[in-house]
C-alpha positions as CSV (number, residue, x, y, z in Angstrom):
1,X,0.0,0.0,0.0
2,X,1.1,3.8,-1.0
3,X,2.5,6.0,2.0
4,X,-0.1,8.8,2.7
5,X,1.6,11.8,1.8
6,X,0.3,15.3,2.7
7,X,1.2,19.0,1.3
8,X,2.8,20.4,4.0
9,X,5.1,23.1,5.5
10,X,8.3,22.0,7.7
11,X,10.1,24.2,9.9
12,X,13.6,23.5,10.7
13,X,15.3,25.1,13.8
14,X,18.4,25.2,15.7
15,X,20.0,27.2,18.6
16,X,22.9,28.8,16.9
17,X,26.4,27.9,18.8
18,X,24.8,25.6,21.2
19,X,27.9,23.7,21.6
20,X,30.2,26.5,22.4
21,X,27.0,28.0,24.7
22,X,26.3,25.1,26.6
23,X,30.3,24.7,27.1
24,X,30.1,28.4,28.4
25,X,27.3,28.5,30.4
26,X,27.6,24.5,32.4
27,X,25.4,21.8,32.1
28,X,22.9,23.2,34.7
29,X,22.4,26.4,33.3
30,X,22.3,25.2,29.8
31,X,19.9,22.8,30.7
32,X,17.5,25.7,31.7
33,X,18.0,27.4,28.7
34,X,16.6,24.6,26.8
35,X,13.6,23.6,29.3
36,X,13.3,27.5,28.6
37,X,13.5,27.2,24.9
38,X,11.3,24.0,24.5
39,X,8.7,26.1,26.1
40,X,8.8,28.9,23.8
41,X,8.9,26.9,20.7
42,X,5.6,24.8,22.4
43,X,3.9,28.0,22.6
44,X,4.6,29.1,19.5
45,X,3.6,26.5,17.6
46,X,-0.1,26.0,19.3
47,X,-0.2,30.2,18.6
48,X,0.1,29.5,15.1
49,X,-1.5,25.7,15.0
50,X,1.8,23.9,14.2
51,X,2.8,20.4,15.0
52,X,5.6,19.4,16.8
53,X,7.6,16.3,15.0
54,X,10.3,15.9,17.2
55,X,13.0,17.9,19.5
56,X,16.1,17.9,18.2
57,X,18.2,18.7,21.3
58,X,18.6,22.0,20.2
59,X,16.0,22.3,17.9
60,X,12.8,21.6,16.2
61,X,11.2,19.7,13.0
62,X,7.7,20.9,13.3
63,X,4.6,20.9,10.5
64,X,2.0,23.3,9.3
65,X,-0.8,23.5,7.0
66,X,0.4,27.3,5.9
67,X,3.4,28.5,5.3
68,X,2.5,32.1,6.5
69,X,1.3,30.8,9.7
70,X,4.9,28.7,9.8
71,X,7.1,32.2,8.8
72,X,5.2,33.7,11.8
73,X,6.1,31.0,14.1
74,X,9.5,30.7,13.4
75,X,9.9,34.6,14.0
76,X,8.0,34.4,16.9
77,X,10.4,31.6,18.4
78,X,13.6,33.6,17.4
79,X,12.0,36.6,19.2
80,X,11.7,35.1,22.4
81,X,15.0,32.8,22.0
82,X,16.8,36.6,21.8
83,X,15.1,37.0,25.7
84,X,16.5,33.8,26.4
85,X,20.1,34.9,25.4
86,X,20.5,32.8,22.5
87,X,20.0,32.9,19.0
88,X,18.1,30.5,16.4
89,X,18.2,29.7,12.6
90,X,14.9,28.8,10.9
91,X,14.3,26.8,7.5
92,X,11.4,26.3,5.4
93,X,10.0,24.0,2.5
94,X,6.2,23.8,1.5
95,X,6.1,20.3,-0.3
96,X,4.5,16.5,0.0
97,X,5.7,14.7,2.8
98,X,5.5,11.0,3.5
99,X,3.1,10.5,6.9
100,X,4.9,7.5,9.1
101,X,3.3,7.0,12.3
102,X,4.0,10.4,14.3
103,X,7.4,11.2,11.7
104,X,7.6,12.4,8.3
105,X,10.2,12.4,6.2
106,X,10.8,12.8,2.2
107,X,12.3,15.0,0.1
108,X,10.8,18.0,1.3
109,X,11.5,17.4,4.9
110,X,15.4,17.0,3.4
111,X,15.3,20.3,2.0
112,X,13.3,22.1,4.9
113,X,16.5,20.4,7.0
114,X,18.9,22.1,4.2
115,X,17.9,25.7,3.9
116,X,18.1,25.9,8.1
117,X,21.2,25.1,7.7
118,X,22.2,28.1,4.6
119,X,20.3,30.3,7.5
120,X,22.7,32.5,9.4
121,X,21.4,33.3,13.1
122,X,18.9,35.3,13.7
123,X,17.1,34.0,10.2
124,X,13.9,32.6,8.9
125,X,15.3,31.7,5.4
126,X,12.6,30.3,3.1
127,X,12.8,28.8,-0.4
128,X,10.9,30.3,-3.2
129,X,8.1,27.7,-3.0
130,X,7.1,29.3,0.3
131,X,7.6,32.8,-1.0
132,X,5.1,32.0,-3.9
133,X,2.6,30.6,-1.3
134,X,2.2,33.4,0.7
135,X,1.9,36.2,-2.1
136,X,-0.8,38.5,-0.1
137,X,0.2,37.9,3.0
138,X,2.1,40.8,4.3
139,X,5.3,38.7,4.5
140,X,7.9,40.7,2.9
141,X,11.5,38.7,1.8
142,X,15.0,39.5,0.7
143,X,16.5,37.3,-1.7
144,X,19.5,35.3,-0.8
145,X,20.3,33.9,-4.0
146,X,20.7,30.6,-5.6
147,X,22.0,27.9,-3.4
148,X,23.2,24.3,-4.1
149,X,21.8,22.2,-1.1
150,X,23.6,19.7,-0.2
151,X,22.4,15.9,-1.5
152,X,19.5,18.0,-3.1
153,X,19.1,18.3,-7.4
154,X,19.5,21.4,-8.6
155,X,19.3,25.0,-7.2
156,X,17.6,26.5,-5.1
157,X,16.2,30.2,-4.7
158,X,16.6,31.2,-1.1
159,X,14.4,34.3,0.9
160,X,14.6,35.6,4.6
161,X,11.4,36.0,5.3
162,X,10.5,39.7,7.2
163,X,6.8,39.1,8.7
């Protein structure tokens, strides 16, 4: 039987540095940071009705059913990591993704993965699919140019999205 795959948006993020941070900071303190930042992102993502995949350590691979709603999210969860002291990188990708139990994965998920890791800190990079999705949506974006992502065919046009 076919996978069930769904048209989603994925949202890639990471705590910039965290290994140098957390080497900083001590395991205690570091630890609250994170208890800290899992909270944010938790509350972000039930402001803007995203699901949380998994917890990557320092990070998280979370869906959406809009990309705008996603964008706002992931800017919402950089604000409030800046109050926290620490800074994250976000990537996005609106494409199918294969359903597996509670996971999803796919090409798209690859890619969402990818562009967070082109984003410097402090950015919500998007690729152009998501740009085109949210035409009329307020959003603006700055173009980051063409990117080769790695393990990924072809190139890709990369945005920071400005909500």
């Amino acid at each position: 039987r076919e996978p069930d795959r769904v048209l989603a948006t994925v949202l890639f993020t990471d705590i910039v540095r965290s290994t140098e941070r957390a080497a900083e900071m001590g395991d205690r303190a570091w630890r609250e940071v994170l208890e800290r930042h899992d909270r944010l992102v938790g509350q972000a993502l039930a402001r803007h009705r995203g699901r949380a995949v998994k917890f990557t350590g320092d990070g998280v691979l979370a869906t959406f059913d809009g990309p705008a709603r996603a964008i706002r999210a992931a800017a919402s969860i950089g604000e409030g990591a800046e109050g926290l002291g620490i800074q994250i990188r976000a990537g996005l990708h609106t494409g199918e993704c294969e359903v597996m139990g509670d996971d999803v994965g796919g090409l798209a998920v690859h890619i969402g993965a990818r562009v967070m890791s082109t984003a410097t800190a402090g950015e919500v990079l998007v690729s152009s699919t998501v740009k085109d999705l949210v035409v009329g949506s307020g959003i603006e974006f700055e173009e980051r140019g063409a990117h080769q992502l790695r393990g990924v065919p072809g190139e890709w046009w990369l945005f920071a999205a400005r909500p």
